[in-house]
C-alpha positions as a printed Julia matrix, in Angstrom:
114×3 Matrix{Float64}:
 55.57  -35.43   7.03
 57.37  -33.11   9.04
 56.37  -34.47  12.47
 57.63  -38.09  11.68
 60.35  -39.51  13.19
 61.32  -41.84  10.53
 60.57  -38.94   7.72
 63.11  -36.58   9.8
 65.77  -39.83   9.79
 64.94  -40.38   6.12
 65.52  -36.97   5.15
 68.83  -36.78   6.78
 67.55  -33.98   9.54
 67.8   -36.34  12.44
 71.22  -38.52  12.59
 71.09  -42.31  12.32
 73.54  -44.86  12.33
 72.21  -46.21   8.53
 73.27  -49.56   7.32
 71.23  -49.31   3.79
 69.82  -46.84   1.9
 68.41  -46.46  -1.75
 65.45  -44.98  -3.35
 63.25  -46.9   -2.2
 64.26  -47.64   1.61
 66.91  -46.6    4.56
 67.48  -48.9    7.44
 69.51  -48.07  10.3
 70.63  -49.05  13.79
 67.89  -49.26  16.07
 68.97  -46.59  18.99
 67.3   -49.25  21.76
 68.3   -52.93  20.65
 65.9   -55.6   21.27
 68.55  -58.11  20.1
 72.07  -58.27  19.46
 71.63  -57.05  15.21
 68.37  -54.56  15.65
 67.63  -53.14  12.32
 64.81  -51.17  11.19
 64.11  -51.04   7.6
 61.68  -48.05   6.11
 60.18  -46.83   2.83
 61.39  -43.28   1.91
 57.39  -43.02   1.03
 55.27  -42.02   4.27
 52.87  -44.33   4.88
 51.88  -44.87   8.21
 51.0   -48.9    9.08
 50.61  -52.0    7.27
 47.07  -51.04   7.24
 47.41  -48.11   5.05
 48.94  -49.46   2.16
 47.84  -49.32  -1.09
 48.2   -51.53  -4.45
 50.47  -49.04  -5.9
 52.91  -50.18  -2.55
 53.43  -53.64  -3.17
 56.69  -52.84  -4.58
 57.78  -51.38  -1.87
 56.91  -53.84   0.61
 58.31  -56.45  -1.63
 61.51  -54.47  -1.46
 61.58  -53.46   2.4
 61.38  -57.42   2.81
 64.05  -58.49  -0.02
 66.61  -55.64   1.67
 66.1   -57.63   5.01
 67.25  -60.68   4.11
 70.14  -58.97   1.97
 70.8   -57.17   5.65
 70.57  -60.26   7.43
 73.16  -61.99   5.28
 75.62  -58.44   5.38
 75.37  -58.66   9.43
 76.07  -62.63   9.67
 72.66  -63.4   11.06
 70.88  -65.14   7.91
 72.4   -68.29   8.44
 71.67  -68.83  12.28
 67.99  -67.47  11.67
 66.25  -63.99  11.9
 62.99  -62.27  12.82
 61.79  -59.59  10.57
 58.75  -58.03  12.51
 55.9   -55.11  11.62
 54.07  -53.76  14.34
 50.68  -52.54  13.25
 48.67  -50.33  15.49
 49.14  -49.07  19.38
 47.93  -52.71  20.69
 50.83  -54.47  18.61
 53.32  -52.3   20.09
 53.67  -49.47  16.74
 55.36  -46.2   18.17
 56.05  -44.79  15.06
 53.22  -44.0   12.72
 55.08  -44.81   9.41
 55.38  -48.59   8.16
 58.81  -50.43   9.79
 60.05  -53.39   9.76
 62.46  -54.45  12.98
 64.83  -56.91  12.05
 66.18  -59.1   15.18
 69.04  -61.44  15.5
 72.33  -62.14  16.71
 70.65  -64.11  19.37
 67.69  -67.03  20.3
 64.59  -65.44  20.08
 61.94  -66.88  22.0
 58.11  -67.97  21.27
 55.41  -66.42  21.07
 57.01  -63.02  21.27
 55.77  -60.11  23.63
């Protein structure tokens, strides 16, 4: 979708400081860290919350969530411990309208978030 952010980052038109990136996913530096290690991992497919998706996506969900922990363990946070969060909807805090996942570390994160 042309008017996405994460679409425009995933297609290469709008610079990011990316950490992975394959055919299924890119994840790159958040550019306002909540946390020490702020990563946000997205599927090259559009789809805009956790609401939207579809049988044919569990793959890609499945993947999103295996690249995290492979992140976590490339930035030295697995060990320590790691939040991988989705946002779903303007109440739980979603800004973007295509599915994210934020992956925090690097530091305690406190209970019950937000």
């Amino acid at each position: 979708m042309a008017d996405c952010l994460f679409c425009r980052i995933v297609s290469g038109d709008i610079e990011s400081n990316v950490v992975h990136q394959d055919d299924t996913v890119v994840a790159f530096r958040d550019i306002n860290p909540q946390s020490p290690t702020h990563i946000v991992i997205v599927p090259r497919k559009h789809i805009p919350s956790l609401s939207d998706l579809a049988d044919v996506d569990d793959g890609i969900v499945g993947h999103l969530v295996r690249i995290a922990a492979e992140i976590a363990r490339t930035e030295g946070i697995a060990e320590q411990g790691y939040r991988l969060v989705a946002n779903c909807g303007p109440a739980a805090g979603q800004s973007v309208d295509h599915l994210h996942f934020h992956l925090l570390g690097g530091r305690n994160l406190s209970w019950p978030p937000g």
